[in-house]
Each structure stands twice: as C-alpha cells, then as structure tokens.
MMTF fields as JSON, N, C-alpha, C and O atoms, coordinates in Angstrom:
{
  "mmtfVersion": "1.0.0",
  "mmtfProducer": "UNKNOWN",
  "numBonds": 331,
  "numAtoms": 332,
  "numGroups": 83,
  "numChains": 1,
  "numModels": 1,
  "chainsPerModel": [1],
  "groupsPerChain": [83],
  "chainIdList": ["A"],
  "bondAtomList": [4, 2, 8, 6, 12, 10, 16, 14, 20, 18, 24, 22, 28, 26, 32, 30, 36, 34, 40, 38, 44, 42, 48, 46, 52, 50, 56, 54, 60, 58, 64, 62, 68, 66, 72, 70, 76, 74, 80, 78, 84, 82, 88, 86, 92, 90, 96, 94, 100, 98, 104, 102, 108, 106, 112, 110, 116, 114, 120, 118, 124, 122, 128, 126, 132, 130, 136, 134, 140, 138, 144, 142, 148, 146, 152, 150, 156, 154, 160, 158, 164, 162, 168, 166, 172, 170, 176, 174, 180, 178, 184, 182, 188, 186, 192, 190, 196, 194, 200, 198, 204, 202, 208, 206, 212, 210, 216, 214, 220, 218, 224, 222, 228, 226, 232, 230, 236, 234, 240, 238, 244, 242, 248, 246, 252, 250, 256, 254, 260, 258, 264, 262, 268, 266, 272, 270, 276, 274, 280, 278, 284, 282, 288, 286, 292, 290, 296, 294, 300, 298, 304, 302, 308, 306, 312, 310, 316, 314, 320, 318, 324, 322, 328, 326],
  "bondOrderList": [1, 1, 1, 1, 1, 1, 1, 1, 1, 1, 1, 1, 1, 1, 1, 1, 1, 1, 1, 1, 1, 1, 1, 1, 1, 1, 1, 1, 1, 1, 1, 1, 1, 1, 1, 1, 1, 1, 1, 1, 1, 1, 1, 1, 1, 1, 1, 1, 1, 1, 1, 1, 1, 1, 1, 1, 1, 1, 1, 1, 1, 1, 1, 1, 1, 1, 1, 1, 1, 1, 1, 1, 1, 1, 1, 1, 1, 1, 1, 1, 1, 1],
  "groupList": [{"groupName": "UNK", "atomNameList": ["N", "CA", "C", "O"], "elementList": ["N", "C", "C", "O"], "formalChargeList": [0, 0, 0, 0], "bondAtomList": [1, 0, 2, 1, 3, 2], "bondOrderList": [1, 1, 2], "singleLetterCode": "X", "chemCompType": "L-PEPTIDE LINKING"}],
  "groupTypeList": [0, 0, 0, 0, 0, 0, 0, 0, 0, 0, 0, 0, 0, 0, 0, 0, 0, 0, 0, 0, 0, 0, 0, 0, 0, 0, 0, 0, 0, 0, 0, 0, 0, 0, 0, 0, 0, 0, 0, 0, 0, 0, 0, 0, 0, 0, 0, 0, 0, 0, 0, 0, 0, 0, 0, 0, 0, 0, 0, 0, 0, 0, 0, 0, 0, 0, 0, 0, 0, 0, 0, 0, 0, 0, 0, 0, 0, 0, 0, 0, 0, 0, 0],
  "groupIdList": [1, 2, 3, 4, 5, 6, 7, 8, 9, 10, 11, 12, 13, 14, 15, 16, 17, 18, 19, 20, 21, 22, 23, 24, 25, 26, 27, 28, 29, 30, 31, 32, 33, 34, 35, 36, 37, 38, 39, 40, 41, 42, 43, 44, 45, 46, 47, 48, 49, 50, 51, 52, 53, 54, 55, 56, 57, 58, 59, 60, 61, 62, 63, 64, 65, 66, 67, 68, 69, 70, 71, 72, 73, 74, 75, 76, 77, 78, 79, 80, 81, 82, 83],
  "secStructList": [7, 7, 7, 7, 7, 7, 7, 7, 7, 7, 7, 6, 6, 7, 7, 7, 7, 7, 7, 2, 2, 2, 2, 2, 2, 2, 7, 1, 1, 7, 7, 7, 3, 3, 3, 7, 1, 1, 7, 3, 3, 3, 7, 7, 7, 7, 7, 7, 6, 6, 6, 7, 7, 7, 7, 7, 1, 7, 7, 6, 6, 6, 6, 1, 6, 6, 7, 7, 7, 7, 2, 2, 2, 2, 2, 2, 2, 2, 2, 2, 2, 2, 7],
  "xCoordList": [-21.567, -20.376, -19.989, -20.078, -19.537, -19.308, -18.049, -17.145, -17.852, -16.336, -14.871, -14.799, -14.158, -13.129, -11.471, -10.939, -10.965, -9.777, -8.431, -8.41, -7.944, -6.845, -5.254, -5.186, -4.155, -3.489, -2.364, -1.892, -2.014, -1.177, -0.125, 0.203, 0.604, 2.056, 1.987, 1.18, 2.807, 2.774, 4.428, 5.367, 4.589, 5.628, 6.591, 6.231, 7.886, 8.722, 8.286, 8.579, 7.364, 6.593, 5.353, 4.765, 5.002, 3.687, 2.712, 1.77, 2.667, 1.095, 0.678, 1.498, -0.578, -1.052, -2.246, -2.602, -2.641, -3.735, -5.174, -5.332, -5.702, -6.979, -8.005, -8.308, -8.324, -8.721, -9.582, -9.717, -10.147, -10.591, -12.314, -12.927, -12.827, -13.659, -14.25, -15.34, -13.282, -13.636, -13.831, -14.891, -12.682, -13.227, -14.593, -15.395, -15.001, -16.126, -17.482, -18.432, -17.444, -18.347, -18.498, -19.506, -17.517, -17.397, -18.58, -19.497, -18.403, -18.875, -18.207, -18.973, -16.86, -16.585, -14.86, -14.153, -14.356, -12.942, -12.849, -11.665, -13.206, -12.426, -12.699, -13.581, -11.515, -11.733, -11.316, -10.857, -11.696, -11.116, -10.445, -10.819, -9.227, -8.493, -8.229, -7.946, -8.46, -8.026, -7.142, -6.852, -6.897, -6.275, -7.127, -7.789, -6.958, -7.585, -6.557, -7.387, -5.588, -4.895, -4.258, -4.051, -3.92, -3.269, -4.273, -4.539, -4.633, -6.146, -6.16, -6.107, -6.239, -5.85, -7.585, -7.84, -8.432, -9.928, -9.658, -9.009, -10.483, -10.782, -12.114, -12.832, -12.779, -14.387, -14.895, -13.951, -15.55, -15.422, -16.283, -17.264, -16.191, -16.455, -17.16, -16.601, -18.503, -19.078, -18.947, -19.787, -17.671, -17.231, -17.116, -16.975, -17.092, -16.422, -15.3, -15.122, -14.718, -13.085, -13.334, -12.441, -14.424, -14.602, -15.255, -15.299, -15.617, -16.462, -15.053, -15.122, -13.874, -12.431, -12.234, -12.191, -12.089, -11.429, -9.797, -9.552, -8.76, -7.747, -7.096, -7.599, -5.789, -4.945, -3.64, -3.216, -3.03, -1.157, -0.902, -0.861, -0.683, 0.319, 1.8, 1.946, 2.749, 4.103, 4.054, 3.858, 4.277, 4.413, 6.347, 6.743, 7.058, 8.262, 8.503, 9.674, 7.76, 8.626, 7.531, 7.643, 6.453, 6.207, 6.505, 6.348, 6.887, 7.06, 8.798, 9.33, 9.309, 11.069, 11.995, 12.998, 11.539, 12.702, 12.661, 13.502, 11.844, 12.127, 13.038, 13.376, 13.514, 13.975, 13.169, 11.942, 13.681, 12.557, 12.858, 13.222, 12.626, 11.996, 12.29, 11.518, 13.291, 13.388, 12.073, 11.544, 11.691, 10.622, 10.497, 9.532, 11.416, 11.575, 11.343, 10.37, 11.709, 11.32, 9.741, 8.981, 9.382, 7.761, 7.205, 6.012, 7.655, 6.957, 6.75, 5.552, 7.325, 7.921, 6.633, 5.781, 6.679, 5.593, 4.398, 3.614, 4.022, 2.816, 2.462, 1.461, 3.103, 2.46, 2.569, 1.658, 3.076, 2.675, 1.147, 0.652, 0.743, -0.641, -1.328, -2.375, -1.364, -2.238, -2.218, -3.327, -1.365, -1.349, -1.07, -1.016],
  "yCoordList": [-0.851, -0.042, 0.451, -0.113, 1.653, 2.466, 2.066, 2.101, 1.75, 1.778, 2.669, 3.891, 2.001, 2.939, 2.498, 1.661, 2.96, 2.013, 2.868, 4.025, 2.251, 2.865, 1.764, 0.541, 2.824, 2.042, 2.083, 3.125, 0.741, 0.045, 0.003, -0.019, -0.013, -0.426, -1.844, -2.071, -2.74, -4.149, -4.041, -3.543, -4.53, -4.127, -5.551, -6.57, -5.357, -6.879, -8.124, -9.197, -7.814, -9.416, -10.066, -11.069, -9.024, -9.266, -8.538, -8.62, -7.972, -7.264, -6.428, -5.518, -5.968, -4.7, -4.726, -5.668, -3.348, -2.951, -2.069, -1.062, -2.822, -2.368, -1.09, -0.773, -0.659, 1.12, 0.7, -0.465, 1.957, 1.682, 1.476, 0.477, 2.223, 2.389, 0.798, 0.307, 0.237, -0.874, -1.854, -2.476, -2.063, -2.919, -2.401, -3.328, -1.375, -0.909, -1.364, -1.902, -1.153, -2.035, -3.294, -3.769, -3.838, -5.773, -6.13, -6.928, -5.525, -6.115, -7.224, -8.184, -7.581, -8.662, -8.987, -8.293, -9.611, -9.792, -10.857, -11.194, -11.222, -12.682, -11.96, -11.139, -12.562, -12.435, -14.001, -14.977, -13.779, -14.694, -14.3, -13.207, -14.878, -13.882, -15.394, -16.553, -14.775, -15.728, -14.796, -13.6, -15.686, -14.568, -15.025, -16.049, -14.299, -14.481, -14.478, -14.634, -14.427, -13.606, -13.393, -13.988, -11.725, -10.775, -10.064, -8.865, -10.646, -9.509, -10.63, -11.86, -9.838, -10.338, -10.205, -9.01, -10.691, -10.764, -11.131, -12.047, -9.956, -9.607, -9.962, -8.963, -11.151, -10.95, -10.617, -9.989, -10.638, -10.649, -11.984, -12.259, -12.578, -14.021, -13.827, -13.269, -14.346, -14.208, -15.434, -15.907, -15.555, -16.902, -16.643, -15.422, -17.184, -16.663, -17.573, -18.281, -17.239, -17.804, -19.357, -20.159, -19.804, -21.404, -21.964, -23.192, -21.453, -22.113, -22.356, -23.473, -21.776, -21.858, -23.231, -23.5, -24.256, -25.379, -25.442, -26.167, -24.515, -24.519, -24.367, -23.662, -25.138, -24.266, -24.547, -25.181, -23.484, -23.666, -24.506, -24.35, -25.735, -27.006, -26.313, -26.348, -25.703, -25.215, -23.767, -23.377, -23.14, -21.875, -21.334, -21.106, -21.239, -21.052, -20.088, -20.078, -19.24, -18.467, -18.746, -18.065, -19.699, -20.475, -21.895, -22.467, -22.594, -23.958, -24.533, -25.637, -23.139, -23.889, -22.622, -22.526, -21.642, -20.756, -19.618, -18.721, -19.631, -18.582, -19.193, -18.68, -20.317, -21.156, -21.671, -21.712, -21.997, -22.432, -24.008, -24.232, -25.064, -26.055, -26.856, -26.77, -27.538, -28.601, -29.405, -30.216, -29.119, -30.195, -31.34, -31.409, -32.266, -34.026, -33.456, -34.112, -32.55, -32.863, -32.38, -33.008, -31.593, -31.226, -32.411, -32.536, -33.314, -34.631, -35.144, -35.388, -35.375, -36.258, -35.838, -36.613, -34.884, -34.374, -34.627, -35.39, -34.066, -34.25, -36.024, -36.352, -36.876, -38.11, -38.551, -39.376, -38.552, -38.27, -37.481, -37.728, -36.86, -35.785, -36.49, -36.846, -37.016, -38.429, -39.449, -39.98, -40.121, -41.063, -42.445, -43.51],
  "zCoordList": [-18.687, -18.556, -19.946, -21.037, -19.61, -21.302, -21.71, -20.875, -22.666, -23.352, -22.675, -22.547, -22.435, -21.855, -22.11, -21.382, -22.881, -23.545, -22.192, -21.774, -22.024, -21.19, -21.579, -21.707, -21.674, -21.49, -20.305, -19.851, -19.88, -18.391, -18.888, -20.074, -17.728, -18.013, -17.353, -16.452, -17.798, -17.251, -16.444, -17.065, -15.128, -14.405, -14.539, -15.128, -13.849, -14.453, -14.149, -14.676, -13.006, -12.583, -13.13, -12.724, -14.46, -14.99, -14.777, -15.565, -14.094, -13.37, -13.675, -13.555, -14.206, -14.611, -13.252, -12.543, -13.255, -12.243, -13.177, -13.866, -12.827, -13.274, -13.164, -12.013, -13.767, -13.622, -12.147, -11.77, -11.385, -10.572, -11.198, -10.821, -11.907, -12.418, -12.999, -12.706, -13.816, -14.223, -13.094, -13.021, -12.037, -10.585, -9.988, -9.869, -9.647, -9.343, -10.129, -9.56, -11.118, -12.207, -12.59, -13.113, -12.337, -12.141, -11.001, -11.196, -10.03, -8.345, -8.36, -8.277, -8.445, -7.904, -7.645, -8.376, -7.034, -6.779, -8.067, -8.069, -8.645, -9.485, -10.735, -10.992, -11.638, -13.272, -13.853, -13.26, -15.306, -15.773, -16.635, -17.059, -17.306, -18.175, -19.262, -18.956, -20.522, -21.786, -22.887, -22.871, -23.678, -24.8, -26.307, -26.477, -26.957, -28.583, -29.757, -30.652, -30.294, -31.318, -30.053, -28.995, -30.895, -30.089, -29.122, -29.203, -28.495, -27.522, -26.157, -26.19, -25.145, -23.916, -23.516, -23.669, -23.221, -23.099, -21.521, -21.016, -20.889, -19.045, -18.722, -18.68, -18.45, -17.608, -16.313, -15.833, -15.684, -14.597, -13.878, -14.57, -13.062, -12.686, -11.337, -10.392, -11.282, -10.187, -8.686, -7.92, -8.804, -7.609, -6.387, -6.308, -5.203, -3.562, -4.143, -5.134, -3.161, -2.974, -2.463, -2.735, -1.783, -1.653, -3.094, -3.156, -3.916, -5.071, -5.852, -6.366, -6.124, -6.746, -6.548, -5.347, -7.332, -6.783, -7.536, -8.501, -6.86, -6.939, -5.597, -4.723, -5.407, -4.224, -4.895, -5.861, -3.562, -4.116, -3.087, -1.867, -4.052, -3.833, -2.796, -1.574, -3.911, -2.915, -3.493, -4.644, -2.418, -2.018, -1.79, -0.647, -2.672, -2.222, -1.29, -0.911, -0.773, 0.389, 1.521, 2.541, 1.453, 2.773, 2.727, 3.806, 1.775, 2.148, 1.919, 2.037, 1.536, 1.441, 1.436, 0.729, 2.32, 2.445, 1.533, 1.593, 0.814, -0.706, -1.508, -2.575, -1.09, -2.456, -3.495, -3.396, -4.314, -6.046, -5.462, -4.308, -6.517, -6.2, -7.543, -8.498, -7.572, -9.041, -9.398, -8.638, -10.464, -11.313, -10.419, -9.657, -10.449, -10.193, -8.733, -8.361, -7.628, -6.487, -6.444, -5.707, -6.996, -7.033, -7.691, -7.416, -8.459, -8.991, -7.715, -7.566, -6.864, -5.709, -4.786, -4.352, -4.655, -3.568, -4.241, -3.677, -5.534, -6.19, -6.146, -5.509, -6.67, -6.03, -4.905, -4.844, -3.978, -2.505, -1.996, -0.896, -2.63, -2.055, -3.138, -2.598, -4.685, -5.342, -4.925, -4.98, -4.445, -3.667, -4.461, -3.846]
}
C-alpha cells in the first residue's frame, strides 16, 4: 500500500474512521493500535473474533440500565467470576 497521509477528525467519544482505502488494503476487521512518542501506530491483525481472548465483563447499557458502575461494586463481581 502506497503512502497516504490523511487527516481525521476525532469525535467527543474518541473515534476516528478509517479511510476506506486503507480498510480495503488491511483484508481484515481487527487492528492493533499502540502509541510511540507522539505517533499513534495502526496495524492490521490477522485474528477471527474467536482467536480474541477478551470479553466485556459489564456492559452498562446491557447489564445495569445504562447506569455506570462504582469501582468496589465491579471488584465485587470480578471476584465472584475468579472465584
């Protein structure tokens, strides 16, 4: 892929969207994102969505209403699911 500098706007929730051009040239849904300095470094990651070994623990607008969630009660649950 040829060099292609573009610049995003990042919106109030964080998010920038990626040229289409550059998703097209990845072949893939996953990235990995690190930082350096000042330089935000984009790869692209060749995973399915079962090879991820992450999940969301609590989900605030499926597991409590769209309410947030105090620290000490997410402790609470988190050793409960360690056991």
């Amino acid at each position: 892929m040829k060099s292609i500098q573009k610049i995003q706007k990042v919106t109030e929730r964080g998010q920038i969207t990626l040229p289409i051009e550059w998703r097209r040239a990845m072949k893939t849904k996953y990235i990995s994102i690190d930082s350096k300095g000042d330089s935000i470094i984009i790869n692209p990651v060749s995973y399915t969505k079962k090879d991820i070994d992450e999940y969301t623990v609590f989900d605030a607008i499926r597991d409590n209403s769209r309410k947030g969630l105090r620290a000490s009660e997410l402790q609470k649950i988190l050793k409960k699911i360690d056991g």
